[in-house]
Residue frames as a rotation matrix with the C-alpha (Angstrom) as fourth column:
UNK 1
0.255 0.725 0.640 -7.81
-0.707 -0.312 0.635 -12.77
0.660 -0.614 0.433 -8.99
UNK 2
-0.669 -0.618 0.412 -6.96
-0.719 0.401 -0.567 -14.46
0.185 -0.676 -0.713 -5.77
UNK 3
0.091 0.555 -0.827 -8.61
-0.062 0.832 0.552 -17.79
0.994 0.001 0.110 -4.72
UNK 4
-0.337 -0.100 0.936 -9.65
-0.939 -0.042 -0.342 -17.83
0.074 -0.994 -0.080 -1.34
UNK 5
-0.148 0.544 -0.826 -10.48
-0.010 0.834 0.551 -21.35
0.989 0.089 -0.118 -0.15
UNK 6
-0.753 -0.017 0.658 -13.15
-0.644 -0.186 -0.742 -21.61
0.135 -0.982 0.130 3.07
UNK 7
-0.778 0.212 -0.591 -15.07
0.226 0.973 0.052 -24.59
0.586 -0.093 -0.805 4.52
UNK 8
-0.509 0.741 0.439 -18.20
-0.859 -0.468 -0.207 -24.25
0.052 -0.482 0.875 6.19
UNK 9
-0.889 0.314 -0.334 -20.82
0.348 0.936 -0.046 -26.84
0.298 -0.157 -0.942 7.74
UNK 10
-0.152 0.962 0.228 -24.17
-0.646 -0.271 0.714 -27.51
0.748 -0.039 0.662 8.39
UNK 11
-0.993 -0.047 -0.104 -24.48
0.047 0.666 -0.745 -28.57
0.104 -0.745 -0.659 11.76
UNK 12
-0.221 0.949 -0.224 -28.01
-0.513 0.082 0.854 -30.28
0.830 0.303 0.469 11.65
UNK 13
-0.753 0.084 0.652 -29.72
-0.603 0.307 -0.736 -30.88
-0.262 -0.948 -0.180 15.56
UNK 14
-0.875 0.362 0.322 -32.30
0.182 0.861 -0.474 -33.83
-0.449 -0.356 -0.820 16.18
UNK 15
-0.034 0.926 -0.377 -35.07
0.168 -0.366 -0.915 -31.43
-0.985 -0.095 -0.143 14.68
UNK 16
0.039 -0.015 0.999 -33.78
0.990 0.135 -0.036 -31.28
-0.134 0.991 0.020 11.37
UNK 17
0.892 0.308 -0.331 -32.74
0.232 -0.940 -0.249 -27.81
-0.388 0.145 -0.910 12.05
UNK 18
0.431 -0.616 0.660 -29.79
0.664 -0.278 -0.694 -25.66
0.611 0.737 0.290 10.39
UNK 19
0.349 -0.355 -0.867 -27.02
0.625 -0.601 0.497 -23.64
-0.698 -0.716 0.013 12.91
UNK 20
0.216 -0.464 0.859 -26.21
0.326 -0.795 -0.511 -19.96
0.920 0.391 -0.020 11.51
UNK 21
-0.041 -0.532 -0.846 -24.22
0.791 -0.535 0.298 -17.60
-0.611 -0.657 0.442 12.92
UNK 22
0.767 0.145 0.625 -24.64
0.484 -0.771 -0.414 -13.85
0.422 0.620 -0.661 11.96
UNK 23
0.222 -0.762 0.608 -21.92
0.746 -0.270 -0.609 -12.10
0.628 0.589 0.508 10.73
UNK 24
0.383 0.240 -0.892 -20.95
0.751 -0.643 0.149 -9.75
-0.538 -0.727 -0.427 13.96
UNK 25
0.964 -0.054 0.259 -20.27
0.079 -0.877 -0.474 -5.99
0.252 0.478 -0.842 13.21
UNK 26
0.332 -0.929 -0.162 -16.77
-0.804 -0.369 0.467 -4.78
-0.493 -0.025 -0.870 11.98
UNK 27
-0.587 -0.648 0.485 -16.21
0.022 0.586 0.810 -7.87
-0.809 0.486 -0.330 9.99
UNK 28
-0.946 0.006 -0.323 -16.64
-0.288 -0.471 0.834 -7.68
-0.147 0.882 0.447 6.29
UNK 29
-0.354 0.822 -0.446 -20.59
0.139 0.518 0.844 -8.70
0.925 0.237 -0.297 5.17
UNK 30
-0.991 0.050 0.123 -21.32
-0.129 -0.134 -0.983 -7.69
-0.032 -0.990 0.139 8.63
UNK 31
-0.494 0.817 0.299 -25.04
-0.375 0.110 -0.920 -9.03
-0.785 -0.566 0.252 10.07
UNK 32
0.034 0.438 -0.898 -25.61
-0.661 0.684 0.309 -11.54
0.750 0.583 0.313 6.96
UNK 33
0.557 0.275 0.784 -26.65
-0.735 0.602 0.311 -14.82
-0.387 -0.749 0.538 8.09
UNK 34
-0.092 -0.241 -0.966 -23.86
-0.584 0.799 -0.144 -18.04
0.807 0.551 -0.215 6.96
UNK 35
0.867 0.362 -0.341 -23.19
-0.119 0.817 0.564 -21.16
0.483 -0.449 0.752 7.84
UNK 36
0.777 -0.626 -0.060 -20.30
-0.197 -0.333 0.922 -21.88
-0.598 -0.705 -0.382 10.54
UNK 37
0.740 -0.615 0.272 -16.32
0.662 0.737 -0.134 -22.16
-0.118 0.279 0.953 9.31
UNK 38
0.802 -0.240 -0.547 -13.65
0.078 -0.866 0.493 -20.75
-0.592 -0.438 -0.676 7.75
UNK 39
0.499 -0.659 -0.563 -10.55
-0.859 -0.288 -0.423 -19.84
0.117 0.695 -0.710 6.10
UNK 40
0.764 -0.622 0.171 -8.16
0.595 0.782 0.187 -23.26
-0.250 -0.041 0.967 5.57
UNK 41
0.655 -0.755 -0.029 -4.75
-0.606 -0.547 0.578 -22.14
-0.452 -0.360 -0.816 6.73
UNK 42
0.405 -0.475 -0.781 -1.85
-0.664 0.435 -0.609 -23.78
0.629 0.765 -0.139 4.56
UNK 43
-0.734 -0.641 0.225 -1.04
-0.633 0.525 -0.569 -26.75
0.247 -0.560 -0.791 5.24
UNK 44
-0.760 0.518 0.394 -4.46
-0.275 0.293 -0.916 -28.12
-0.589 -0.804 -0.080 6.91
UNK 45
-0.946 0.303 0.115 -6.91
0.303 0.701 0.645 -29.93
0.115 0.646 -0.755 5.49
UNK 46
-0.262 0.929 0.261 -10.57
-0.643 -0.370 0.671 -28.82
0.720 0.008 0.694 5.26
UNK 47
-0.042 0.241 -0.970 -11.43
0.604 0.779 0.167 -31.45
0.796 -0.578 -0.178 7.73
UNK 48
-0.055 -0.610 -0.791 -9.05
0.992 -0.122 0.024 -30.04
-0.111 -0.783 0.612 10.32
UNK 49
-0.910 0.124 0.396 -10.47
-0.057 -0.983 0.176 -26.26
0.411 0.138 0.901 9.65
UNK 50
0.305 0.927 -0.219 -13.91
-0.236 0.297 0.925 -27.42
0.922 -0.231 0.310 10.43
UNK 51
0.451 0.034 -0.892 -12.89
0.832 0.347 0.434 -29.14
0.324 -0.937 0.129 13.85
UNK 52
-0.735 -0.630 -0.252 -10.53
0.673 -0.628 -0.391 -26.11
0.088 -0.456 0.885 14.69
UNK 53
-0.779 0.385 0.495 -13.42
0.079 -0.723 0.686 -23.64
0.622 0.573 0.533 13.86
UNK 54
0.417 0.908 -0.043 -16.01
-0.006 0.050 0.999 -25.24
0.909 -0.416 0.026 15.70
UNK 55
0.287 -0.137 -0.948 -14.22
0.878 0.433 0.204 -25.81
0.382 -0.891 0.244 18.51
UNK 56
-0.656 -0.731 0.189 -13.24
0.754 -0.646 0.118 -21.91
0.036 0.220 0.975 18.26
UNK 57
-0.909 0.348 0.230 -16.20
-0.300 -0.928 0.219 -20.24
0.290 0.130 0.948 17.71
UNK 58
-0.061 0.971 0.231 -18.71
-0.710 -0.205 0.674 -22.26
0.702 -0.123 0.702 18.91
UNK 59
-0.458 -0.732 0.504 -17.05
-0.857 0.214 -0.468 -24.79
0.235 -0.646 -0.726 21.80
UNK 60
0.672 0.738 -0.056 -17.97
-0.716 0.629 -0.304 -27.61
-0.189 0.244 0.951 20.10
UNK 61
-0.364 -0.667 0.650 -15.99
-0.482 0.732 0.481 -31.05
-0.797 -0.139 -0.588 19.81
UNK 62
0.755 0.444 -0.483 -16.90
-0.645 0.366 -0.671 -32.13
-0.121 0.818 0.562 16.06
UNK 63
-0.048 -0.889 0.456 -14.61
0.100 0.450 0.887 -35.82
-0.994 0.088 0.067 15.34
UNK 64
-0.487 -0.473 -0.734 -13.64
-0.687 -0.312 0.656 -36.23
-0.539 0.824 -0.173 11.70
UNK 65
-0.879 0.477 -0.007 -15.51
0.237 0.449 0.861 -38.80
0.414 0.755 -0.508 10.16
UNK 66
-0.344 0.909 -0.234 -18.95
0.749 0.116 -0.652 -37.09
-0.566 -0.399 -0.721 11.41
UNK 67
-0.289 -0.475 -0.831 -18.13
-0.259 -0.797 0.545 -34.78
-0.922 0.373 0.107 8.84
UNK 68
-0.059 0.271 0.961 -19.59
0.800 0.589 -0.116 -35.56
-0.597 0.762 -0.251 5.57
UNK 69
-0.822 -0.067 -0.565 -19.13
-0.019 -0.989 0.144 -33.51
-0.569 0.129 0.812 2.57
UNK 70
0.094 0.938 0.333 -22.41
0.486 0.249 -0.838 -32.33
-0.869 0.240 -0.433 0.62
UNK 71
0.615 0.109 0.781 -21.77
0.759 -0.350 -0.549 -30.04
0.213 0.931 -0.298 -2.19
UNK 72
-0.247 -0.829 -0.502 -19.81
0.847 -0.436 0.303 -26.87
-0.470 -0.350 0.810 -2.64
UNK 73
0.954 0.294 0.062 -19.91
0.292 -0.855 -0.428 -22.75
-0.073 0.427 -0.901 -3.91
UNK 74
-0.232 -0.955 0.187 -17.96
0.858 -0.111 0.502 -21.23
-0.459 0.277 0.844 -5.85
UNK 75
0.688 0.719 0.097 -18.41
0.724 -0.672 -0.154 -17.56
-0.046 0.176 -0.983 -6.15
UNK 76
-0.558 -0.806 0.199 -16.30
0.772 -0.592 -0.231 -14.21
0.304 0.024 0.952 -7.31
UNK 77
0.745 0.309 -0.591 -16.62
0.488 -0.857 0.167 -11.09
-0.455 -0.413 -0.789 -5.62
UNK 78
0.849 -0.462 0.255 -14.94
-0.090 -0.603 -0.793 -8.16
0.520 0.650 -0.554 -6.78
UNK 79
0.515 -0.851 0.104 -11.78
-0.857 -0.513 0.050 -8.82
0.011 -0.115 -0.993 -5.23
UNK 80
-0.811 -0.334 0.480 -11.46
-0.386 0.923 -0.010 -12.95
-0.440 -0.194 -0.877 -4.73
UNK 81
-0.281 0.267 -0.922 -12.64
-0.732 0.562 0.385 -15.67
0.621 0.783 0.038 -5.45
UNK 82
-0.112 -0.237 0.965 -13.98
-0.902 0.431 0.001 -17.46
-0.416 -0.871 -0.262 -2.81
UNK 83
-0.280 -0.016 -0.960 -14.13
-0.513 0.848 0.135 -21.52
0.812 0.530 -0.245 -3.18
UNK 84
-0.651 -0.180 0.737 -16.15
-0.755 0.259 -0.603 -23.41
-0.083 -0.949 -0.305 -0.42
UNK 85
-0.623 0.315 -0.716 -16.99
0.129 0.944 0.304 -26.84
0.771 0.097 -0.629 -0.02
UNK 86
-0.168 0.620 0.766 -19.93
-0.984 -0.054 -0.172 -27.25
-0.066 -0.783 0.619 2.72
UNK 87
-0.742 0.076 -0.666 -20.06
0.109 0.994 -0.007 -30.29
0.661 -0.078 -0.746 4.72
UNK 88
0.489 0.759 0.429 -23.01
-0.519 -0.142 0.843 -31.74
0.701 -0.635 0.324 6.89
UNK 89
-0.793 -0.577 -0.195 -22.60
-0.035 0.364 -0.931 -32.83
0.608 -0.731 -0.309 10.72
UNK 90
0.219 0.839 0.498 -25.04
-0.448 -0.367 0.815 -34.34
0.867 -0.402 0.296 12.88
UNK 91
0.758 0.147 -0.636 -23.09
0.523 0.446 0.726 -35.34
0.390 -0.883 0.261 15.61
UNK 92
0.050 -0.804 0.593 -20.80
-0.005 -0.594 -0.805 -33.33
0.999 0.038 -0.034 17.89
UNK 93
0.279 0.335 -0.900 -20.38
0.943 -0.272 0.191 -32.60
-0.181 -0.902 -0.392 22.27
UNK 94
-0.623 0.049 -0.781 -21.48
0.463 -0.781 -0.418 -29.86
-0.631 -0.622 0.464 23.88
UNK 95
0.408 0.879 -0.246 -24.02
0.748 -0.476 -0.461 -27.31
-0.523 0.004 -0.852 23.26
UNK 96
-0.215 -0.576 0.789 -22.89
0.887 -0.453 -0.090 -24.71
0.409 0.680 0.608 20.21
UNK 97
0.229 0.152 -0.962 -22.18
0.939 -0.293 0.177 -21.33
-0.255 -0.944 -0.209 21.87
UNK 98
0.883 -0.265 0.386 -21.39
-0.062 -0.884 -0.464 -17.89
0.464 0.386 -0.797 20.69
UNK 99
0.541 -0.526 -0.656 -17.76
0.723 -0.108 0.682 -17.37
-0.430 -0.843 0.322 21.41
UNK 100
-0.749 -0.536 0.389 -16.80
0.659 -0.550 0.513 -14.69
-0.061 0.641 0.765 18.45
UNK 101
-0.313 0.791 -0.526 -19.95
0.102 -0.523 -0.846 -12.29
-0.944 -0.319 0.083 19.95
UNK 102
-0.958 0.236 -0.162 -21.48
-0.101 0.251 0.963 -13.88
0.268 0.939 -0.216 16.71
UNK 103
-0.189 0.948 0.258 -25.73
-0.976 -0.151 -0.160 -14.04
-0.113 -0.282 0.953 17.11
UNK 104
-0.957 -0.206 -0.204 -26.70
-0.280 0.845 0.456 -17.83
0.079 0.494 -0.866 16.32
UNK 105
0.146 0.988 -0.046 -30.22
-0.914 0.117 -0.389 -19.64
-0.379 0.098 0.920 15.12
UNK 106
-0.855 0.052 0.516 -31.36
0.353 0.787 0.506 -22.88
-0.380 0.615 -0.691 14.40
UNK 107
0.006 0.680 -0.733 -33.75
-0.864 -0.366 -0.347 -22.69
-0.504 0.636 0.585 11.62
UNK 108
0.206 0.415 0.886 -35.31
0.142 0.883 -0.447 -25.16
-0.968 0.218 0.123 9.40
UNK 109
-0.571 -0.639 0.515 -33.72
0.590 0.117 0.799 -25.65
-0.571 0.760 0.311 5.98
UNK 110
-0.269 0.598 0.755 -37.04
0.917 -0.080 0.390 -24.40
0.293 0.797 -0.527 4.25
UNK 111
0.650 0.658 -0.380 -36.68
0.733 -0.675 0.083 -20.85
-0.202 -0.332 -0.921 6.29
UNK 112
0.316 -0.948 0.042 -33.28
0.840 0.300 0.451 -20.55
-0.440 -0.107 0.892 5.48
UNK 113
-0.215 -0.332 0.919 -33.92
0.912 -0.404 0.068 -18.18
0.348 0.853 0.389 3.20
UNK 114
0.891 0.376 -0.254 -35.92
0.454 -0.749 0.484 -15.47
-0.009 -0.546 -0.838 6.00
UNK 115
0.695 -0.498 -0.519 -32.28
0.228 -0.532 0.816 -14.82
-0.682 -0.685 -0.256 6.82
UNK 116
0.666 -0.603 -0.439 -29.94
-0.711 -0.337 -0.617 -12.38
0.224 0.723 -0.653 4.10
UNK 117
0.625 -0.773 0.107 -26.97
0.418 0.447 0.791 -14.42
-0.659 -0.450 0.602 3.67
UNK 118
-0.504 -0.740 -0.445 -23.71
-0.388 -0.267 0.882 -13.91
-0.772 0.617 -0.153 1.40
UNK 119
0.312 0.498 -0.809 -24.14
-0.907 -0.097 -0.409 -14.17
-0.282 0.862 0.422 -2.06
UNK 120
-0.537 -0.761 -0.364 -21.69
-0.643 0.649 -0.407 -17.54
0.545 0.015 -0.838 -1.89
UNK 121
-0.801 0.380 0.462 -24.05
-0.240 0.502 -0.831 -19.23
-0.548 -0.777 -0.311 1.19
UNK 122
-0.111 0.979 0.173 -27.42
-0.702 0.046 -0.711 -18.99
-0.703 -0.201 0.682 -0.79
UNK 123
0.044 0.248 -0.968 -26.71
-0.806 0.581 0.112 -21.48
0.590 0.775 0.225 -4.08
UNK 124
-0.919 -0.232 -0.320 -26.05
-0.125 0.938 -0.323 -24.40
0.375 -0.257 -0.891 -1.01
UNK 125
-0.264 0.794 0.547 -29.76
-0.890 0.017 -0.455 -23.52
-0.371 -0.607 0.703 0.15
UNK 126
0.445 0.702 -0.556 -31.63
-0.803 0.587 0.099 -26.24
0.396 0.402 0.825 -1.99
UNK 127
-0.185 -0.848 -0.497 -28.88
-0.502 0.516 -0.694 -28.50
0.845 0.122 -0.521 -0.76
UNK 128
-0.947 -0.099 0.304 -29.90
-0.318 0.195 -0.928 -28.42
0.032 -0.976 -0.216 2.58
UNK 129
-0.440 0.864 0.245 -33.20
-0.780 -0.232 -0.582 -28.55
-0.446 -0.447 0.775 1.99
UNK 130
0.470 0.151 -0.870 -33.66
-0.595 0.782 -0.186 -31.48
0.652 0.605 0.457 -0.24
UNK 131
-0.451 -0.870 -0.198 -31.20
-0.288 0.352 -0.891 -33.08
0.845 -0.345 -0.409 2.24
UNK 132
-0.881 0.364 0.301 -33.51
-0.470 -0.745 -0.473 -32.52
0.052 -0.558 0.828 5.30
């Protein structure tokens, strides 16, 4: 079974909220709710996915040591394996934006759950929310 390895953050605003992004139609899981990131391209460090990502899909400026990692999921689906660490971030510029005609919410760790997510996204809930 392949091993997919993807990074993902919790970008957490002054309110102690949580940024999803739902899953736009035509991409696989389509209108679940996760948390932002992505695939880590060989070569690149999970760090340097995270800053490339955000600055990609949501035209944000995230530096590297505002990064912090928190815990991680580690889930098979019927074709992969997926492996993702999830880091937290509460500092970043600019204002997160749809730019992958993705939907986005902040939400409060303890609502986190209102919104379906992948089956990989929900074991990091308590994480956030104890965190929080």
């Amino acid at each position: 079974m392949k091993l997919l390895l993807v990074v993902a953050v919790a970008l957490i605003d002054a309110d102690g909220r949580v940024l999803i992004a739902q899953r736009p139609e035509g991409k696989q899981l389509a209108g679940l709710w996760e948390f932002p990131g992505g695939k880590v391209e060989p070569g690149e460090r999970p760090e340097e996915t995270l800053i490339r990502e955000l600055a990609e899909e949501l035209g944000i400026t995230v530096k590297e040591a505002c990064l912090a990692p928190l815990t991680f999921a580690s889930h098979a689906y019927e074709t992969f394996h997926l492996l993702m660490p999830l880091y937290v971030c509460r500092r970043w510029e600019g204002t997160p934006r749809p730019l992958d005609a993705q939907a986005l919410k902040w939400v409060h760790p303890n609502r986190l759950r209102d919104y379906p997510m992948p089956p990989a996204d929900e074991p990091l809930i308590p994480h956030l929310t104890a965190l929080v």
